[in-house]
C-alpha positions in Angstrom: 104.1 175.7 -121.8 100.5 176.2 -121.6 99.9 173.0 -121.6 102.2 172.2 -118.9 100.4 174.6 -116.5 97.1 173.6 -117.2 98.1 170.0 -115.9 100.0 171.1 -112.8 96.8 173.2 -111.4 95.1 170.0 -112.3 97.4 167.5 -110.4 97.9 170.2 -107.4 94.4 170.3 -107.2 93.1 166.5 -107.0 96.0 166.1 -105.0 94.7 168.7 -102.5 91.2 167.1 -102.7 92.1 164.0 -102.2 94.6 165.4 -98.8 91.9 167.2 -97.5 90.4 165.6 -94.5 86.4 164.0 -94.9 84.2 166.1 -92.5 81.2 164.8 -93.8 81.4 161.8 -91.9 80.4 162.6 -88.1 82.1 160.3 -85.4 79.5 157.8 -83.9 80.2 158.8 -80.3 79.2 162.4 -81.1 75.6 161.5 -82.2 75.0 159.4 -79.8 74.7 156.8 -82.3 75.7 153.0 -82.2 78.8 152.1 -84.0 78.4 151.2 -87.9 79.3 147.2 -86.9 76.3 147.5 -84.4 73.6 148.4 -86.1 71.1 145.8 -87.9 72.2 144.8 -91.7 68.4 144.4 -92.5 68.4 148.4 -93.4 71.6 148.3 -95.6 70.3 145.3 -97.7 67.1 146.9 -98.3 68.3 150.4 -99.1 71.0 148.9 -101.3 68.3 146.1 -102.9 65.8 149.3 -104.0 68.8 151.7 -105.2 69.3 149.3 -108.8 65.3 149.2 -109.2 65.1 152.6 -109.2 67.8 153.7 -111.7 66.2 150.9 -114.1 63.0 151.9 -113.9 64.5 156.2 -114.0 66.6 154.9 -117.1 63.6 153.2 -118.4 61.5 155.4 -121.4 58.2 155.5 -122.3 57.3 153.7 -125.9 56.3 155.6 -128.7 52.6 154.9 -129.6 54.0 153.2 -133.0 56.4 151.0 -131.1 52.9 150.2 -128.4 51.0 149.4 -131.7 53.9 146.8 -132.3 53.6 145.5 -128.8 50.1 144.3 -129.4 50.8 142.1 -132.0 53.4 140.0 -130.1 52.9 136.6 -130.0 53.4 135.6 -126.0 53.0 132.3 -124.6 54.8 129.0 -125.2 56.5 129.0 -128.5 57.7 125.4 -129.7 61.0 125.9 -132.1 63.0 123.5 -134.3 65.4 120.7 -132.6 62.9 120.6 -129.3 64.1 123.9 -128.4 61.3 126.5 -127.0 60.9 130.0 -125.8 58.6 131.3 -123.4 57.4 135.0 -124.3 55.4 136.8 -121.5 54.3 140.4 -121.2 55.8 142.7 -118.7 52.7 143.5 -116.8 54.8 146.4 -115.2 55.5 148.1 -118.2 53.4 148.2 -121.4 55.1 147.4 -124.2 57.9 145.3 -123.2 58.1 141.6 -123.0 60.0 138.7 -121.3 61.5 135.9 -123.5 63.0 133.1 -121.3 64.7 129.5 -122.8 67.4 127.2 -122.0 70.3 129.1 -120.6 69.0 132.5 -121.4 66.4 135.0 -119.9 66.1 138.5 -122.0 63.8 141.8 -121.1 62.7 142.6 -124.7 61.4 146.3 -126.1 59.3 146.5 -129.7 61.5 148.5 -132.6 60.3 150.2 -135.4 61.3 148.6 -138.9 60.5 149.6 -142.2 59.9 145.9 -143.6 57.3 145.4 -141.1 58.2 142.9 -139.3 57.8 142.9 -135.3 61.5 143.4 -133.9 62.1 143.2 -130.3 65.3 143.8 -129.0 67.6 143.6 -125.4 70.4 146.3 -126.3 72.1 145.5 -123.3 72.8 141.9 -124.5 72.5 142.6 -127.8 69.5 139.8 -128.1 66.9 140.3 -131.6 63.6 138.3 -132.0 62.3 138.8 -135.0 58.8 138.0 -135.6 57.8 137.1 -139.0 54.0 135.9 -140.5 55.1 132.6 -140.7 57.7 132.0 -137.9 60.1 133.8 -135.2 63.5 133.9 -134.3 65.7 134.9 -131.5 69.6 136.0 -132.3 72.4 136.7 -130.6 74.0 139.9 -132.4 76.9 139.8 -130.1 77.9 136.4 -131.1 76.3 136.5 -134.8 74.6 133.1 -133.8 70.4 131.8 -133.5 69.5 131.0 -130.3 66.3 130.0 -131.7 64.5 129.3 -134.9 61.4 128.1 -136.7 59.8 128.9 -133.3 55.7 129.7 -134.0 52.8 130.1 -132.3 50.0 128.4 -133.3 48.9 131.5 -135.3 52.2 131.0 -137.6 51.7 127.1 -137.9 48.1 128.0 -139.4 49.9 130.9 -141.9 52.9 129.2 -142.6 50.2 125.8 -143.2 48.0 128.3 -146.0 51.4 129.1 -147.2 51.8 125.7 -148.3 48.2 125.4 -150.1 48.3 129.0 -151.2 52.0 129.7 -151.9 51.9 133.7 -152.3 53.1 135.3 -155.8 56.6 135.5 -156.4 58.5 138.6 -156.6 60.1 137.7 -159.8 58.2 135.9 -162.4 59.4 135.5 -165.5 56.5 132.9 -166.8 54.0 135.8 -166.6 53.2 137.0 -169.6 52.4 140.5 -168.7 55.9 141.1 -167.3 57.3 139.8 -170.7 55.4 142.4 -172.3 56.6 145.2 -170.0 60.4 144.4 -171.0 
């Protein structure tokens, strides 16, 4: 019964709002203003062109000063990656911290996020684009798809680590030829 109340006032009263007349809107021939149709379209295009700039850049936040720390070691530039693909990675000279990556058939405004393996993540939430950044070699992915868009990219920085890798090849995690961690068992 309650219930049944509580929905009529509702429907009576967006019913009566939407009934009542708009006195908002003054007629033109009262101001002494030119018709709508009349005046120039050069002012509506502008106001309407800074109104989305504005709400992105209100919507935008600050970094943190861990994810600015993260920033500065982003490779940018022209990053070759396997099959002839590459990306092009440019700083946002607007806003510290966030970064441009542009290839074939896709364009993404990237923002640094914290991760605990420490590797530089960058992501576009609103397309749900990830480039991860590793010593060795970056990759861009598609989260809403569960596909690469890119891989094996690397700066010239990664060619010369993922090169010493090669020489040097780091320790591995498990190693059961060790004698020490036979010993430890």
């Amino acid at each position: 019964m309650k219930l049944a109340v509580v929905l009529s006032c509702w429907f009576g009263c967006n019913l009566a709002l939407a009934q009542a007349p708009n006195n908002t809107k003054a007629s033109p021939k009262k101001e002494g203003k030119a018709p709508p149709s009349a005046q120039p379209n050069v002012a509506k295009k502008s106001a309407k062109s800074e109104t989305p700039k504005r709400a992105v850049k209100a919507a935008e936040q600050p970094l943190a000063p861990e994810e600015l720390s993260l920033a500065e070691r982003v490779h940018v530039g022209h990053l070759p990656c396997e099959l002839g693909a590459s990306v092009q990675m440019t700083a946002d000279t607007n806003s510290p911290g966030y970064f441009h990556l542009q290839g074939k058939g896709y364009k993404y405004r990237m923002k640094p996020v914290s991760t605990s393996t420490g590797a530089i993540r960058l992501e576009d939430e609103k397309a749900g684009a990830v480039w991860l950044q590793l010593a060795n070699k970056s990759m861009l992915m598609d989260q809403k798809n569960g596909r690469r868009l890119a891989d094996e990219c690397a700066h010239p920085d990664q060619v010369a680590f993922a090169n010493d890798m090669k020489v040097n090849p780091p320790p591995a995690l498990i190693d059961v030829s060790n004698p020490a961690t036979l010993v430890q068992r």
